[in-house]
C-alpha positions, 0 to 999 in steps of 0.5 A, a space after each residue: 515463462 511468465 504468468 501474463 506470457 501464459 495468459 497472452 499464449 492462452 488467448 493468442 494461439 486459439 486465435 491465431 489457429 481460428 483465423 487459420 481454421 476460418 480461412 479454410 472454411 472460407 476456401 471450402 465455401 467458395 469451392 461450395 459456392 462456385 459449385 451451385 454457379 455451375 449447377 445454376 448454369 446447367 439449369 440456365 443452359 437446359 432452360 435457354 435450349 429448351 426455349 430456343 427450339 421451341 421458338 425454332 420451331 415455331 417459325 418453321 411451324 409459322 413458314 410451313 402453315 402459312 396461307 396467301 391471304 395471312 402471309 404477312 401475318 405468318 412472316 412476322 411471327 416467323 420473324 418474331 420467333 426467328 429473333 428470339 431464337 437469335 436472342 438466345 443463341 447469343 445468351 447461350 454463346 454467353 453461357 455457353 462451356 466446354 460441352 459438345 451438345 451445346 455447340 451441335 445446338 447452335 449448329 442447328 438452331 443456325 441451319 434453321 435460322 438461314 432455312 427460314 430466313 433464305 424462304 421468307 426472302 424469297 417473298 412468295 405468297 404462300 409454300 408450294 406443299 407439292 415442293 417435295 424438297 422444302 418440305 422434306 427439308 423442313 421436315 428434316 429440319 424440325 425432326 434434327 431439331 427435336 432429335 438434338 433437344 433430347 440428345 441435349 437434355 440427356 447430356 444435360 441432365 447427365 451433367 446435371 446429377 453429376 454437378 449434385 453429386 460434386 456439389 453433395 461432396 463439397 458441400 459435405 467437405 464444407 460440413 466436415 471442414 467447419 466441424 473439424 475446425 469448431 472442435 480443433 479449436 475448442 481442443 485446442 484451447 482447451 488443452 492449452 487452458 487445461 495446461 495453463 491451469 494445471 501449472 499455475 494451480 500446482 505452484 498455488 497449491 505449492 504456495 499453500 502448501 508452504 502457507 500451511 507450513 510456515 503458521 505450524 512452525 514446519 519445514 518450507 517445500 523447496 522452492 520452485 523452478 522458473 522465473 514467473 511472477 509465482 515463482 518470485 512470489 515463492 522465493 519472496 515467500 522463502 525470504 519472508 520465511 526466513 526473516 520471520 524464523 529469524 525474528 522469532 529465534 531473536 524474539 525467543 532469545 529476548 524473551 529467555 534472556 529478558 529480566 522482566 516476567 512475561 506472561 499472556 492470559 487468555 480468556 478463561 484467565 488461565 496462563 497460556 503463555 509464560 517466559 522463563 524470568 519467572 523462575 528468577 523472580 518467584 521461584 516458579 518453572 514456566 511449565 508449572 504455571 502453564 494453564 493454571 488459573 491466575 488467581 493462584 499466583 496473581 491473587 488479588 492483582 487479577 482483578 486490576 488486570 480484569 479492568 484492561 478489558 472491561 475499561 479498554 484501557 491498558 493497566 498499570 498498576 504495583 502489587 507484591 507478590 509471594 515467591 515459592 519460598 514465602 518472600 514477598 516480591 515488589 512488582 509492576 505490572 503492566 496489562 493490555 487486552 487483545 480482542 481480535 486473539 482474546 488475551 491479556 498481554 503482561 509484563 511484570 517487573 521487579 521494582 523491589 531494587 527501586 522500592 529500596 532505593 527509594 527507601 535509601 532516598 528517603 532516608 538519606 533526605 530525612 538524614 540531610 534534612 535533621 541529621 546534618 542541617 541541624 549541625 551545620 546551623 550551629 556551626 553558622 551560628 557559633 562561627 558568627 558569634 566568633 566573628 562578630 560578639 566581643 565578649 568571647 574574645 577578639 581574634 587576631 587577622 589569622 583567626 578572623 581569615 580562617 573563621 570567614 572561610 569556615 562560614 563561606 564552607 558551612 553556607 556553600 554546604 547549607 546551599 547544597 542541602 537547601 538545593 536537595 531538600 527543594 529538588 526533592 519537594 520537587 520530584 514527590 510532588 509536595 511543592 504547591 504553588 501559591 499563583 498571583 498575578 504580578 507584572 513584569 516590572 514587579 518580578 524584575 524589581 524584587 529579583 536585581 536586588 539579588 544580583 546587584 552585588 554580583 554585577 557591580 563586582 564584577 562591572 557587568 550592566 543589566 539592561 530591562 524592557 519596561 512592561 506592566 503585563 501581568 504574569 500569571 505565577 507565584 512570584 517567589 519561585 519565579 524570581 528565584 528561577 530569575 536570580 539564578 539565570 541572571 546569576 549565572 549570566 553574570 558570573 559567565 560574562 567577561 568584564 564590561 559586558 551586559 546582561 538583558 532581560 526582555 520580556 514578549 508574548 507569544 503562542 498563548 504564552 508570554 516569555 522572559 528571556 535572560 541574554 548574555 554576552 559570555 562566551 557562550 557554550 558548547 553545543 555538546 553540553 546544552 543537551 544536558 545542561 539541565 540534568 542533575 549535577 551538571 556544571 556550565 563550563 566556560 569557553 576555556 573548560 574551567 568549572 565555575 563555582 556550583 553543585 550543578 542544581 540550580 538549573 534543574 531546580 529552575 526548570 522544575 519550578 517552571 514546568 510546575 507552572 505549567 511552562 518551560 524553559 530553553 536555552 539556545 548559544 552560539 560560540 563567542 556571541 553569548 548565551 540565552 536562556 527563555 522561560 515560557 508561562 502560560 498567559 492569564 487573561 486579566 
């Protein structure tokens, strides 16, 4: 049974037994209340009875005391009463039940009133006394008269204290009834609501129950029985249960297999929590370090970590380390402070691999820029004077064809170490820039002449807006950035094509734009056509000429600017690429 069904049951069942109770009440007090009718009916009738013989015989006291000198007195109020007892016959009709008395009443009351009403008409003066038999006969008369009153009180009166007794009954039925029905319905409803609460407080108790369970990592209750709204929260309780241990095992699975070190501090800087990598990294088992003061281990680093806290800032910061067997370690470590569980959260990583390699770069970079620069200048050297100085001797068309190809080798390798000598002034950050203000005209009228050759070989057309807006910049890395673009397009560009160059403004930043008519190039490799050593390649999948430098070097020196550089191309159409800087107000 659902939840809200047992909340509906709850209130419907004690109002539907209520409605039942208080029909039955209702029945009882109609019962109660025809009751007192009849006993206000009996006491009417004892009243109207007692009322009409007395006005009986007050026109038989009126016929019998009458003299000749008040007989028109006496017969009015003889009349008077006799209308009266008339009057009251009729109520009593009205009133009147099954009773024997009441019908002897009216008997009476009718022989009186012909009596009187036979002597009044007889219209005599005054009543002969010496007629022995009118008196007699009204003397009889009034006697049956009184006789009959008294019979009717007492049967009246009977009547009347056993209608007190019915009514005593009913109205202690009546008593009883709504007593009963008060506390039915209140054990009732009480019951149910006792029941409702029992059931769902045993699935509350079962849902903490596995509350309780689930944060002490223990086993679940089984789940429960139904299809009420608890019950599904129960079996969702379950599920979530499951999701979580899963996730945990993963989460222990990561930690155990992870190459990073981590690690958690509380707030007494003791460890409180250490994943298995550390015994890779310094030697040292997980439950050895386990509720030692970090300082033992961290040494100076802890003072780093302290500042997540007293900075609100997370900290990032390198340190080394010494192993259990003495060997330094290189490290990064990275510290976050919770306040609501009071803990540093820490992951340290092994950067000794990129300590090395950054070494090896360095020393590679200082072998490229001394170790084979300097040969290669010489090489250049010696072969232009074999080229070009008649004194060491003049070579045939075979040597002269060998000397060139050794020059065009020895300048493209000289190109290739410039590139890599820039790319790496570039990434560590020595590059500054010397910024000016030049306009458009200016960058564009110092860049064609490095590309002119390129375009006239090759019939290819450069067409330029014309603008005098100024660019904030340093105007030899920017046009290096535009002699490689505008090269590029040129060597990409079939025959006869054109290469524009436009310049707009736009979003606080003003953007030169380099647009060819080339093949265009494919949508695979624009997503990495600025990554190191990547080479453009043309629609029929030939690579041109290059080390694939040049286009991060341009995107380098434009962002160094503080601008960027994007390149969008459609298939067949052509190629564009926009440089963006940021706009100087003059």
């Amino acid at each position: 049974m659902k939840l809200w069904q047992r909340l509906a049951l709850l209130a419907v069942i004690p109002l539907l037994l209520q409605c039942y109770l208080l029909t039955q009440v209702k029945a009882a007090q109609e019962e109660l209340d025809r009751a007192y009718v009849e006993e206000r009916r009996q006491k009417d009738v004892i009243i109207l009875i007692s009322k009409a013989i007395k006005s009986a015989m007050d026109s038989l006291s009126d016929i019998v005391s009458y003299k000749s000198k008040h007989v028109q007195l006496k017969k009015e109020r003889s009349l008077h009463h006799l209308g009266r007892v008339r009057k009251i016959r009729e109520e009593l009709k009205a009133m009147a039940g099954s009773e024997e008395y009441i019908q002897k009443v009216q008997d009476v009351l009718s022989e009186i009133d012909e009596t009187v009403q036979a002597t009044i008409d007889e219209d005599e003066n005054e009543v002969n006394l010496r007629d022995l038999s009118k008196t007699l006969r009204f003397t009889k008369l009034g006697r049956k008269a009184i006789a009959i009153m008294d019979y009717a009180q007492f049967q009246q009166e009977m009547k009347y204290k056993q209608m007190l007794v019915v009514v005593q009954a009913k109205r202690k039925h009546f008593d009883e009834m709504a007593l009963q029905s008060a506390f039915l319905c209140a054990a009732v409803s009480f019951g149910f609501a006792a029941y409702v609460i029992y059931l769902t407080s045993q699935q509350l108790k079962v849902l903490k129950k596995n509350s309780e369970n689930l944060a002490r990592g223990e086993k679940l209750l089984p789940p429960m029985r139904g299809s009420d709204e608890l019950a599904d929260v129960d079996r969702t309780f379950h599920l979530m249960a499951k999701s979580i241990k899963q996730l945990s095992e993963r989460e222990r699975a990561i930690l155990k297999n992870s190459g990073e070190w981590i690690f958690a501090i509380d707030s007494k800087l003791r460890f409180s929590f250490v994943s298995d990598a550390v015994e890779k990294l310094l030697g040292a088992k997980p439950e050895e370090l386990l509720g030692q003061h970090v300082t033992n281990v961290l040494a100076e680093a802890t003072e780093t970590i302290e500042k997540a806290r007293t900075s609100a800032t997370d900290q990032v910061f390198e340190t080394n380390l010494k192993s259990n067997n003495e060997v330094p370690v290189e490290i990064q470590i990275s510290a976050h402070w919770s306040d609501e569980e009071q803990t540093y959260f820490c992951i340290a990583h092994d950067i000794g691999a990129r300590k090395d390699l950054e070494r090896m770069k360095q020393s590679f970079m200082a072998m490229v820029s001394h170790d084979l620069r300097t040969p290669v200048s010489a090489n250049l050297l010696t072969l232009d004077l074999l080229k070009s100085d008649p004194a060491i001797g003049n070579l045939t068309d075979r040597g002269r064809t060998l000397v060139e190809r050794s020059i065009a080798s020895n300048n493209r390798l000289m190109f290739l170490i410039n590139d890599l000598l820039e790319l790496e002034r570039l990434d560590s950050g020595q590059l500054t820039l010397d910024m000016e203000l030049v306009t458009f005209n200016d960058l564009i009228d110092e860049t064609l002449p490095g590309v002119e050759m390129l375009a006239k070989a090759k019939d290819i057309t450069i067409e330029r807006d014309d603008s005098d807006r100024f660019i904030y910049c340093e105007s030899a890395r920017i046009v290096q950035v535009l002699v490689n673009l505008i090269g590029n397009a040129v060597k990409f560009s079939p025959s006869g094509k054109r290469v524009f160059l436009k310049y707009a403004e736009g979003g606080g930043y003003c953007k030169i734009s380099v647009s060819d008519e080339g093949p265009g190039i494919n949508k695979d490799s624009l997503s990495s056509i600025f990554d190191k050593f990547t080479q453009v390649k043309e629609a029929s999948g030939a690579h041109k000429q290059g080390f694939g430098l040049g286009l991060e070097i341009c995107k380098k020196l434009v962002e160094l600017h503080g601008g960027s550089i994007a390149v969008s191309s459609e298939l067949g159409v052509g190629t564009t690429f926009e440089i963006s800087l940021p706009l100087k107000e003059v």
